[in-house]
C-alpha positions as CSV (number, residue, x, y, z in Angstrom):
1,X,-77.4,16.4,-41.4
2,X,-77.5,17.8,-44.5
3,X,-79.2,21.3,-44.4
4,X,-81.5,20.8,-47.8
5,X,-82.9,17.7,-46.4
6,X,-83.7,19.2,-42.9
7,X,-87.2,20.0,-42.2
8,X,-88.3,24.2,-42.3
9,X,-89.5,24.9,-38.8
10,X,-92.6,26.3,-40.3
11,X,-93.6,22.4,-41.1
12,X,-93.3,21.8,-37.2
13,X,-95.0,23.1,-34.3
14,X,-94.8,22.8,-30.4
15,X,-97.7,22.7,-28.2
16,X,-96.6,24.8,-25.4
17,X,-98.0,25.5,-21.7
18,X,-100.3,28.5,-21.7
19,X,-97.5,29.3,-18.5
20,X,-95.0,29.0,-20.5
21,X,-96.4,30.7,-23.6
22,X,-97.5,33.6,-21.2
23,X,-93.9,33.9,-20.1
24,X,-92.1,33.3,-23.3
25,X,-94.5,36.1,-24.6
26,X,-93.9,38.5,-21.7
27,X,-90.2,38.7,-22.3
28,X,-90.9,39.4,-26.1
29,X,-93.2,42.1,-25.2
30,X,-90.6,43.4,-22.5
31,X,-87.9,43.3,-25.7
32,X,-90.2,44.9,-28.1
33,X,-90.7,47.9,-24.9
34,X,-87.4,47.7,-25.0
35,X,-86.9,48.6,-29.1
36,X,-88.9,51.0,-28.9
37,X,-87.1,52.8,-26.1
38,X,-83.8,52.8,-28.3
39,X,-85.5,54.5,-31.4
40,X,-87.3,56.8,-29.5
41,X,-83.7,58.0,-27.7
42,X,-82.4,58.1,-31.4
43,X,-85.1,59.9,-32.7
44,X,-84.4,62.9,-29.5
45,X,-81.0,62.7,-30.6
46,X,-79.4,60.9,-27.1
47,X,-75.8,60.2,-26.4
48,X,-74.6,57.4,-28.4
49,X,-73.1,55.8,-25.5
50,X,-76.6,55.9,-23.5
51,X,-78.4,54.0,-26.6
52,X,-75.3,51.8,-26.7
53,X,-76.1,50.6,-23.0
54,X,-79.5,50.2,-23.8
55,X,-78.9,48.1,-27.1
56,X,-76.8,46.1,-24.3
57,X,-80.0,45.7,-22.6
58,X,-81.8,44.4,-25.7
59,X,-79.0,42.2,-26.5
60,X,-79.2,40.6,-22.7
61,X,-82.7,40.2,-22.7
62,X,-83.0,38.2,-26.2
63,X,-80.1,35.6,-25.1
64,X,-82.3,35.3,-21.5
65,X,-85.1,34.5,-23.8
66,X,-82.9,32.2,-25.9
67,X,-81.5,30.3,-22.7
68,X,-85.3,29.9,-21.7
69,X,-86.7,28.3,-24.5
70,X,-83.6,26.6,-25.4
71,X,-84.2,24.1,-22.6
72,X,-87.8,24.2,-22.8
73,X,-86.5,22.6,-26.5
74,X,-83.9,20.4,-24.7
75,X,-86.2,19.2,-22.4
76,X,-89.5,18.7,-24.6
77,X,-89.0,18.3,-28.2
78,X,-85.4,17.0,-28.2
79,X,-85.9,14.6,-25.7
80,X,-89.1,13.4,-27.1
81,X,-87.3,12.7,-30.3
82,X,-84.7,10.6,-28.7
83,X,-87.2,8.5,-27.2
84,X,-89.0,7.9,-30.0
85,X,-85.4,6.9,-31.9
86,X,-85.9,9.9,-33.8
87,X,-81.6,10.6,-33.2
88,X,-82.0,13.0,-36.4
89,X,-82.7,15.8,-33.8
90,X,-79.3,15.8,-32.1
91,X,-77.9,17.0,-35.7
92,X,-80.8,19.5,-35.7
93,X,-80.3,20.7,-32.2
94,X,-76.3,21.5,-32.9
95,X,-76.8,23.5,-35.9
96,X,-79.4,25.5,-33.9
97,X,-76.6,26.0,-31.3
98,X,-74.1,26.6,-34.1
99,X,-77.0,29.6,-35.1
100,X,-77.2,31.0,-31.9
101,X,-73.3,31.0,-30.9
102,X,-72.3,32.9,-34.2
């Protein structure tokens, strides 16, 4: 698909579960706890190699996020599309995994 003729994901929208907002959210808010833990051992001057682990941490807990809505995606929107003979969402759905495997 050519990428000037795709659509900007602020023109779509998903209607999600309130589960599944409430859990998507909950890992956010864990991530963003999680942030704020690594500036606030750089601010008191920690090891390097202790904010390293926790950047680790960070790292871990976006790509468990990712994984999650990534099938939520899969399973909803994607396969929504391809029932509806809307197959433009395959190309759309490998240059998101292209984006998330750089």
């Amino acid at each position: 698909m050519n990428e000037d003729k795709r659509t900007c994901c602020c023109e779509k929208t998903t209607k999600r579960a309130p589960q599944e907002q409430r859990q998507l959210i909950n890992r956010l808010n864990r991530i963003e706890g999680q942030i704020r833990g690594i500036r606030n051992m750089l601010e008191k001057d920690a090891y390097c190699a202790d904010i390293l682990v926790q950047s680790a941490a960070v790292n871990a807990a976006v790509n468990a996020f990712n994984k999650e809505l990534l099938a939520s995606h899969i399973k909803g929107c994607v396969a929504r599309d391809i029932r509806k003979g809307n197959d433009e969402v395959i190309d759309e759905l490998v240059i998101t995994l292209q984006k998330l495997m750089k």
